[in-house]
N, CA, C and O atoms as a GROMACS GRO file, in nm:
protein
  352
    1UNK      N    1  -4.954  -0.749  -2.829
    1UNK     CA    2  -5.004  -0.859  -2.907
    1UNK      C    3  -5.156  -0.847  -2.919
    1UNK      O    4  -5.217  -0.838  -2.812
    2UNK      N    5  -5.220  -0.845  -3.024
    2UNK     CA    6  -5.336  -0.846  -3.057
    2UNK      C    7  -5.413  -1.011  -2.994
    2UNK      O    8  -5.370  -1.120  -2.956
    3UNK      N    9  -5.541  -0.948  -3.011
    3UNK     CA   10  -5.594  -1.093  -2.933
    3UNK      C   11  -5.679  -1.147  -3.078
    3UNK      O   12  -5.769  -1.230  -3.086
    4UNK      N   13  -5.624  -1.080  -3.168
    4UNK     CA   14  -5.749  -1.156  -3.286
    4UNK      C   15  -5.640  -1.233  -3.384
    4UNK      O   16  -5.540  -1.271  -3.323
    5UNK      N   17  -5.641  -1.259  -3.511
    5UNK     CA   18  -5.592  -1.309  -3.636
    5UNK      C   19  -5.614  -1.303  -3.745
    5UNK      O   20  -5.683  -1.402  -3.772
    6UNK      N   21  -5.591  -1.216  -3.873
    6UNK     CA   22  -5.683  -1.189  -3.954
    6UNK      C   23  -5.671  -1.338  -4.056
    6UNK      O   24  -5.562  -1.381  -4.093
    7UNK      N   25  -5.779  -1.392  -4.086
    7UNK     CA   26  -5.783  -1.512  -4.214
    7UNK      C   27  -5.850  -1.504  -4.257
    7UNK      O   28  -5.965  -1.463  -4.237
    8UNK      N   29  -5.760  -1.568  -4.389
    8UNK     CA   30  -5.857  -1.549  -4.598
    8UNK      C   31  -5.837  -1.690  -4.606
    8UNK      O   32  -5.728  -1.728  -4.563
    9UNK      N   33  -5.932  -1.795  -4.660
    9UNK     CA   34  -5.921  -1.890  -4.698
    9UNK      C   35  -5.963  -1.851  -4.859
    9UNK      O   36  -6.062  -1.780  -4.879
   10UNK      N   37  -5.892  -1.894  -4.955
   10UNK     CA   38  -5.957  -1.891  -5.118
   10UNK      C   39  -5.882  -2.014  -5.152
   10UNK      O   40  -5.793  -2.083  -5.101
   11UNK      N   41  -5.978  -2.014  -5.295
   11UNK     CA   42  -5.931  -2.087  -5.386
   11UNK      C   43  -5.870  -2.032  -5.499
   11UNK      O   44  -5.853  -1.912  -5.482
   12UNK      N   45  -5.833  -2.070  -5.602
   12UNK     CA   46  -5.851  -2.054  -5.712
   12UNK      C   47  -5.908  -1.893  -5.770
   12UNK      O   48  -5.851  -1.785  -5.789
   13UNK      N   49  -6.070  -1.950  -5.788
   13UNK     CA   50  -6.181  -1.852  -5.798
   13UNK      C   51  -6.305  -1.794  -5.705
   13UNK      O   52  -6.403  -1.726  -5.736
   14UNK      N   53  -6.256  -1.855  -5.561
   14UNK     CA   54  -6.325  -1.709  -5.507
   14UNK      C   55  -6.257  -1.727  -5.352
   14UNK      O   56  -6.166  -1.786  -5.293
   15UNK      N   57  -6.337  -1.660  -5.337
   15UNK     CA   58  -6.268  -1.642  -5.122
   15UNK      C   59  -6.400  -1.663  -5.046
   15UNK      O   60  -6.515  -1.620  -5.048
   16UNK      N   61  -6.325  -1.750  -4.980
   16UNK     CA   62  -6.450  -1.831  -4.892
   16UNK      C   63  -6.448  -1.772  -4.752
   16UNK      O   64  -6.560  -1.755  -4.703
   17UNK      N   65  -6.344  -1.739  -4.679
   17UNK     CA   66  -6.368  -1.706  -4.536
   17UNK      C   67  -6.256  -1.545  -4.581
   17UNK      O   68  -6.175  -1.534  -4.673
   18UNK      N   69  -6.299  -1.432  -4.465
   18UNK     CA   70  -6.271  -1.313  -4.487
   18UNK      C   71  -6.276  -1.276  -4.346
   18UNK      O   72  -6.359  -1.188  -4.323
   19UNK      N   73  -6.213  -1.317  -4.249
   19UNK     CA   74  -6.275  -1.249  -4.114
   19UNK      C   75  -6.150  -1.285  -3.996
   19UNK      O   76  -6.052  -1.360  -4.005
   20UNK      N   77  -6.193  -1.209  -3.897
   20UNK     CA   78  -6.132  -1.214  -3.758
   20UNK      C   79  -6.143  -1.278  -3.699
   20UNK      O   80  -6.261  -1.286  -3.662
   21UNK      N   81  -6.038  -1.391  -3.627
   21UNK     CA   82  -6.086  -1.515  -3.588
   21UNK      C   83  -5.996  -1.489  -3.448
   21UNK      O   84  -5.910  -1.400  -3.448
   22UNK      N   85  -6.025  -1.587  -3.310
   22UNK     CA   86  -5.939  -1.558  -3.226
   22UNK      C   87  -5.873  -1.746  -3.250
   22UNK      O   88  -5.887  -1.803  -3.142
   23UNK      N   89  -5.835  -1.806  -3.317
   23UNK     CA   90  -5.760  -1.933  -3.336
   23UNK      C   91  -5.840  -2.014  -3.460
   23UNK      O   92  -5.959  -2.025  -3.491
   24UNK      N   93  -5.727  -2.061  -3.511
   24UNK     CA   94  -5.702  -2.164  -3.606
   24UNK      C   95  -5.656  -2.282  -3.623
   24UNK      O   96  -5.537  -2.303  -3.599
   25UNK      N   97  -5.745  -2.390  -3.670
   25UNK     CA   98  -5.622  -2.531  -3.656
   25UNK      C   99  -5.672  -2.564  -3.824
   25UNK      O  100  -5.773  -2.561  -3.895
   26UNK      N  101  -5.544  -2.592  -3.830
   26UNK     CA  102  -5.519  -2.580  -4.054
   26UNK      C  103  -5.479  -2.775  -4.061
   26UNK      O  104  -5.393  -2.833  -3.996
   27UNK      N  105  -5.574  -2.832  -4.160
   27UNK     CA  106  -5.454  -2.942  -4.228
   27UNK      C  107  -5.340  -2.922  -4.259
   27UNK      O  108  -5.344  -2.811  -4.311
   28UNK      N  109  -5.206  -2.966  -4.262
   28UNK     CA  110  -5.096  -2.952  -4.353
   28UNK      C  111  -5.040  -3.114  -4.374
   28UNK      O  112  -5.100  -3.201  -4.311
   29UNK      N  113  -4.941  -3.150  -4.450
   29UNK     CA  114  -4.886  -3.294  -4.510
   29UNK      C  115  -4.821  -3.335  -4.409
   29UNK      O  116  -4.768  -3.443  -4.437
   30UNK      N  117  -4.796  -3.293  -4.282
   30UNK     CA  118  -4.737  -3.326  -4.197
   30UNK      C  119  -4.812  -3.322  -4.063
   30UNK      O  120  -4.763  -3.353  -3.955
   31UNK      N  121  -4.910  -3.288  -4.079
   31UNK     CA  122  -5.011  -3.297  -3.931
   31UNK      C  123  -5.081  -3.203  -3.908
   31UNK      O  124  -5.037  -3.099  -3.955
   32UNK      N  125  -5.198  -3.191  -3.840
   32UNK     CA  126  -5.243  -3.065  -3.780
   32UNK      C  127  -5.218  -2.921  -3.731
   32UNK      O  128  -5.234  -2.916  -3.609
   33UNK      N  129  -5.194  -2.836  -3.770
   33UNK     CA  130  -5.110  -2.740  -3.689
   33UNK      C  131  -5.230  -2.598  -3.602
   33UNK      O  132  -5.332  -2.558  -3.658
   34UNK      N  133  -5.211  -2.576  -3.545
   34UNK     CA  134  -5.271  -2.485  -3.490
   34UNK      C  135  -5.233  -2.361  -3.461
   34UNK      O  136  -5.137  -2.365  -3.384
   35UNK      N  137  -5.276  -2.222  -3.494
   35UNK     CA  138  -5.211  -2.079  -3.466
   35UNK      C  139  -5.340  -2.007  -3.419
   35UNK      O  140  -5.457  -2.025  -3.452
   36UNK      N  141  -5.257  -1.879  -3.289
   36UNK     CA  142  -5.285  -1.851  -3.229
   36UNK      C  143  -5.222  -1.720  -3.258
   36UNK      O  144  -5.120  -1.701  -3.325
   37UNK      N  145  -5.288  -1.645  -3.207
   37UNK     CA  146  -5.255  -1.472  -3.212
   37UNK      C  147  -5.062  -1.493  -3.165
   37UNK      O  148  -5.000  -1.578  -3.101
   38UNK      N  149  -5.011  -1.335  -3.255
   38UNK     CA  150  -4.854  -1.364  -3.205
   38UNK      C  151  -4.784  -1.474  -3.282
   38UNK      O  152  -4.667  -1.445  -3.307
   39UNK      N  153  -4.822  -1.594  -3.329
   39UNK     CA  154  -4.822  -1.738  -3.380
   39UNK      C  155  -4.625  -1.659  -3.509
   39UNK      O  156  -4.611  -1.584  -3.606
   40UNK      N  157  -4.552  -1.720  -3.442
   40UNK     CA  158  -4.379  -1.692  -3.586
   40UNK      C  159  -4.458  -1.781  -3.720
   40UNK      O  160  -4.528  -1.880  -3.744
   41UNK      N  161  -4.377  -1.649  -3.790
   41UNK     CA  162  -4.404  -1.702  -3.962
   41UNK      C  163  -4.375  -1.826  -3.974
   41UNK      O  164  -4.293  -1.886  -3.905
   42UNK      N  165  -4.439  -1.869  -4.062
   42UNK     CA  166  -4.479  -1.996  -4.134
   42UNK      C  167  -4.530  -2.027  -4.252
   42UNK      O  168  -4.646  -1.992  -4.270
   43UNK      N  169  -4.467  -2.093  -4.351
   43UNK     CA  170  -4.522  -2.126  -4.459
   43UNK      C  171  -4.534  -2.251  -4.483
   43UNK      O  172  -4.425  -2.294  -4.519
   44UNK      N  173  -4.634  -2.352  -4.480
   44UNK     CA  174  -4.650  -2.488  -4.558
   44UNK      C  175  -4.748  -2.558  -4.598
   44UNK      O  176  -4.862  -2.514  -4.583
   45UNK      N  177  -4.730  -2.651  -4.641
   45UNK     CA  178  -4.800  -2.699  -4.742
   45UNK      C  179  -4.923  -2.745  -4.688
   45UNK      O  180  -4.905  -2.792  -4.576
   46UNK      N  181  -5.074  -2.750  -4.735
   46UNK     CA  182  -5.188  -2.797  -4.738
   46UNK      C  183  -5.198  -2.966  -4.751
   46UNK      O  184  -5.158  -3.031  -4.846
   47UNK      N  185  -5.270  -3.024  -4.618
   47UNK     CA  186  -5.289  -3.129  -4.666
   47UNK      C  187  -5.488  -3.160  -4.676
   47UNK      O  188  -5.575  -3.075  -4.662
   48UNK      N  189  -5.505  -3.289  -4.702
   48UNK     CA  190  -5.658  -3.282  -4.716
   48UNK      C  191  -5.724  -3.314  -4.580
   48UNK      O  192  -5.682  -3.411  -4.516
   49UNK      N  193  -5.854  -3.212  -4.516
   49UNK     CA  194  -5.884  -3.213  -4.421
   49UNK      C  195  -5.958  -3.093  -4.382
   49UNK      O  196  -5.966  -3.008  -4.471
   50UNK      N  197  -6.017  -3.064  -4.266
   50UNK     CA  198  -6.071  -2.969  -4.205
   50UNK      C  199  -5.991  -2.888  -4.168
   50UNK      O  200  -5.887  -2.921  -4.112
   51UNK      N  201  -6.038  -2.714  -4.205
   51UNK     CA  202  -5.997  -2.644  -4.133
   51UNK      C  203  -6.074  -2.605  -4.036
   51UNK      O  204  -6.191  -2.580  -4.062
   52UNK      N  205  -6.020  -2.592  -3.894
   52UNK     CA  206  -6.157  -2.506  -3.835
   52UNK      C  207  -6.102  -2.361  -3.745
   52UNK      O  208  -5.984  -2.350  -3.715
   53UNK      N  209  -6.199  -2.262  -3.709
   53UNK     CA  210  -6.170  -2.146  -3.701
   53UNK      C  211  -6.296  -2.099  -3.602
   53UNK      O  212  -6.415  -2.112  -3.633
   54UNK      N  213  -6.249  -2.043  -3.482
   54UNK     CA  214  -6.330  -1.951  -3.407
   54UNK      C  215  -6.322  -1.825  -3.432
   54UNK      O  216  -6.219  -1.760  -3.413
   55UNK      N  217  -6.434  -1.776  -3.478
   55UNK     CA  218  -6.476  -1.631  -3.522
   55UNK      C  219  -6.409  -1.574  -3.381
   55UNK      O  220  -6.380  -1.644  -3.283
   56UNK      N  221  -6.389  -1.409  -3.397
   56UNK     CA  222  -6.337  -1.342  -3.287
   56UNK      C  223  -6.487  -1.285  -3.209
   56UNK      O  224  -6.575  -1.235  -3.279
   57UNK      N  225  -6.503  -1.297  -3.058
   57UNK     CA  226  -6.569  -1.255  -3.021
   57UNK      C  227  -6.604  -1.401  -2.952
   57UNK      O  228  -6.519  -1.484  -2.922
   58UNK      N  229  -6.769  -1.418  -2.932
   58UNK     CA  230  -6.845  -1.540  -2.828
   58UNK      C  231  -6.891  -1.614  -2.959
   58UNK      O  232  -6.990  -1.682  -2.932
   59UNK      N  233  -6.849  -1.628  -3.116
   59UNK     CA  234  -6.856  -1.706  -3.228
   59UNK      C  235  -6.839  -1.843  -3.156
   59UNK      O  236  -6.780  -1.865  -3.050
   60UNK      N  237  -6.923  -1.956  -3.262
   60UNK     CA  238  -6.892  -2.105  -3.177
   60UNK      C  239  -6.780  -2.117  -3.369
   60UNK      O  240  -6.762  -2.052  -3.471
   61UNK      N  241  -6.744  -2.238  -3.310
   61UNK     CA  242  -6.610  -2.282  -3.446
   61UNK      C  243  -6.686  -2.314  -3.574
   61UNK      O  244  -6.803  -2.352  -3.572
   62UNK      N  245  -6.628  -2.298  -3.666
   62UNK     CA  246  -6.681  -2.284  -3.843
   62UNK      C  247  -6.549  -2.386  -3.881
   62UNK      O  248  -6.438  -2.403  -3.830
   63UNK      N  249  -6.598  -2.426  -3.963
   63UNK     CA  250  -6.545  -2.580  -4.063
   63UNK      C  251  -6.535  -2.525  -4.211
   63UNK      O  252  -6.623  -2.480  -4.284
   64UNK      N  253  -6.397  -2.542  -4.231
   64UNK     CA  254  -6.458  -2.550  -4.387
   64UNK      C  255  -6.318  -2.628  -4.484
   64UNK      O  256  -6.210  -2.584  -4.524
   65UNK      N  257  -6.381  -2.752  -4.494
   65UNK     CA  258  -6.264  -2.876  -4.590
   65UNK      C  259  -6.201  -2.776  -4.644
   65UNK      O  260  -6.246  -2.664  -4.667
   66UNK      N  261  -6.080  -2.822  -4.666
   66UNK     CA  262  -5.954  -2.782  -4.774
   66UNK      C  263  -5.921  -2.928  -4.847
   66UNK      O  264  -5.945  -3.040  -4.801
   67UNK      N  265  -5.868  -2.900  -4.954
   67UNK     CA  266  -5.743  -3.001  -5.022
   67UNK      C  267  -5.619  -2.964  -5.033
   67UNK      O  268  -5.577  -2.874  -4.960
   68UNK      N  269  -5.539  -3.026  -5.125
   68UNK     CA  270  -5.408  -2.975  -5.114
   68UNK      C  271  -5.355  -2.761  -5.168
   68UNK      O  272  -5.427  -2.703  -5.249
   69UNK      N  273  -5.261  -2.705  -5.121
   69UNK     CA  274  -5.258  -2.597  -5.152
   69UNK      C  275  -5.118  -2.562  -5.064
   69UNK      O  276  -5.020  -2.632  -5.041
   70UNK      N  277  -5.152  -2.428  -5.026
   70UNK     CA  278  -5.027  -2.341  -4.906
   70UNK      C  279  -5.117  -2.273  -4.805
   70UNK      O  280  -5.220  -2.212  -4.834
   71UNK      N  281  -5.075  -2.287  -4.697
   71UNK     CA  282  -5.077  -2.204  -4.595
   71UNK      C  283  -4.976  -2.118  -4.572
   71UNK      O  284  -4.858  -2.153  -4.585
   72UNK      N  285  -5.021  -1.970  -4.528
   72UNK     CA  286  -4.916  -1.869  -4.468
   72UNK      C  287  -4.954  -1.793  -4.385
   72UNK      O  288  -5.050  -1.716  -4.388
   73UNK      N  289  -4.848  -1.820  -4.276
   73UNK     CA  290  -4.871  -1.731  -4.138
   73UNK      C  291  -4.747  -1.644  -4.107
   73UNK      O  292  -4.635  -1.680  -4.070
   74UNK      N  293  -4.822  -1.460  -4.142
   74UNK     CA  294  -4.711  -1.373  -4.123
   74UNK      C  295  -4.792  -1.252  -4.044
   74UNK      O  296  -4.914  -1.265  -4.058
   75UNK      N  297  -4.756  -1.151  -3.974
   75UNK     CA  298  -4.778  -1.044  -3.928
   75UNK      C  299  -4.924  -1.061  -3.880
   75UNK      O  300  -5.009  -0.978  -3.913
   76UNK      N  301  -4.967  -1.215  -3.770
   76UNK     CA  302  -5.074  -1.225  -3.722
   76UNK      C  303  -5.207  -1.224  -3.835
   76UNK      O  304  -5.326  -1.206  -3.811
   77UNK      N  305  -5.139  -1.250  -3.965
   77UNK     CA  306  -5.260  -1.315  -4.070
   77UNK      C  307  -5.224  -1.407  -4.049
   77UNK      O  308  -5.145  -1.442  -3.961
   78UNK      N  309  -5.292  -1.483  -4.148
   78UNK     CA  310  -5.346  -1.679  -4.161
   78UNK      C  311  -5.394  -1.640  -4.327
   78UNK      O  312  -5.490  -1.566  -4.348
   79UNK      N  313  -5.319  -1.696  -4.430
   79UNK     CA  314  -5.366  -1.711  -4.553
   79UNK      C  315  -5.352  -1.873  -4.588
   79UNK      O  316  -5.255  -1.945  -4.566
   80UNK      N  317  -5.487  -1.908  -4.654
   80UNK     CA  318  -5.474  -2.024  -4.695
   80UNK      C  319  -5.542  -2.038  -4.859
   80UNK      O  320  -5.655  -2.002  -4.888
   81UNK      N  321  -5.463  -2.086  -4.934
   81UNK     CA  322  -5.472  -2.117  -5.087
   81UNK      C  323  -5.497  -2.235  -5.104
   81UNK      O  324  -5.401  -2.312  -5.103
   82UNK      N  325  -5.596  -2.274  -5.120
   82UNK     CA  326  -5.609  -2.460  -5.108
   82UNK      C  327  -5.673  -2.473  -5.284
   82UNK      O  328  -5.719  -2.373  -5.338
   83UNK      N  329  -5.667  -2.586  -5.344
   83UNK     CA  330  -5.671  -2.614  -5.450
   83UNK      C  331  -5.846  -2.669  -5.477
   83UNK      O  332  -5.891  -2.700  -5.588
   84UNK      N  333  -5.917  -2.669  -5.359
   84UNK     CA  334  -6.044  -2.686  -5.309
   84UNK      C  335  -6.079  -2.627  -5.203
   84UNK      O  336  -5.992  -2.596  -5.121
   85UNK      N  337  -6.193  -2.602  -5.184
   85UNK     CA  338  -6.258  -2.558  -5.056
   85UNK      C  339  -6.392  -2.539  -5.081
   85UNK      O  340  -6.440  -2.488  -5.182
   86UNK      N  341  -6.492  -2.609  -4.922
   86UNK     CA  342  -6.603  -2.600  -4.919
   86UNK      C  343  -6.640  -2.593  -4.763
   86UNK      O  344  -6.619  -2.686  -4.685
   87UNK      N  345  -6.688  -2.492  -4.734
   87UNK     CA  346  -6.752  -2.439  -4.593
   87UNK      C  347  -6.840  -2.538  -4.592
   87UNK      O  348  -6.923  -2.560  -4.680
   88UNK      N  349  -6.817  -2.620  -4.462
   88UNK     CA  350  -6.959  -2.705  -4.403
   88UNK      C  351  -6.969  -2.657  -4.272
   88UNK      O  352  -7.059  -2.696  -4.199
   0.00000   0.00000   0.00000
């Protein structure tokens, strides 16, 4: 098992996050969810809220709002398609 996670956050028209993270906690319409290296496939839906993400390595956590969209978690990626997004 790898100790990292690869995640793409985009929109639409561009890609906002591109990097190796060691954990993730995603909005979805049903609650918070959080993935972790190893983390079983998953696909669902975006709700409105913060994503946040620790870079891999001694990184402190990065923020960046979503709105509604999809999340997908397969083969230790993290893809997220949100219908908005803005890194704060």
């Amino acid at each position: 098992m790898a100790n990292t996670i690869h995640l793409k956050v985009a929109t639409a028209d561009r890609l906002l996050v591109d990097s190796e993270v060691s954990a993730v906690e995603c909005p979805c319409t049903t609650g918070y969810i959080g993935v972790l290296p190893g983390h079983a496939p998953l696909v669902s839906t975006l709700g409105l809220g913060t994503l946040t993400y620790t870079p891999a390595g001694a990184g402190s956590q990065k923020n960046v709002t979503v709105t509604s969209g999809f999340i997908q978690v397969l083969d230790n990626s993290v893809r997220v398609l949100a219908d908005s997004a803005e890194i704060i």
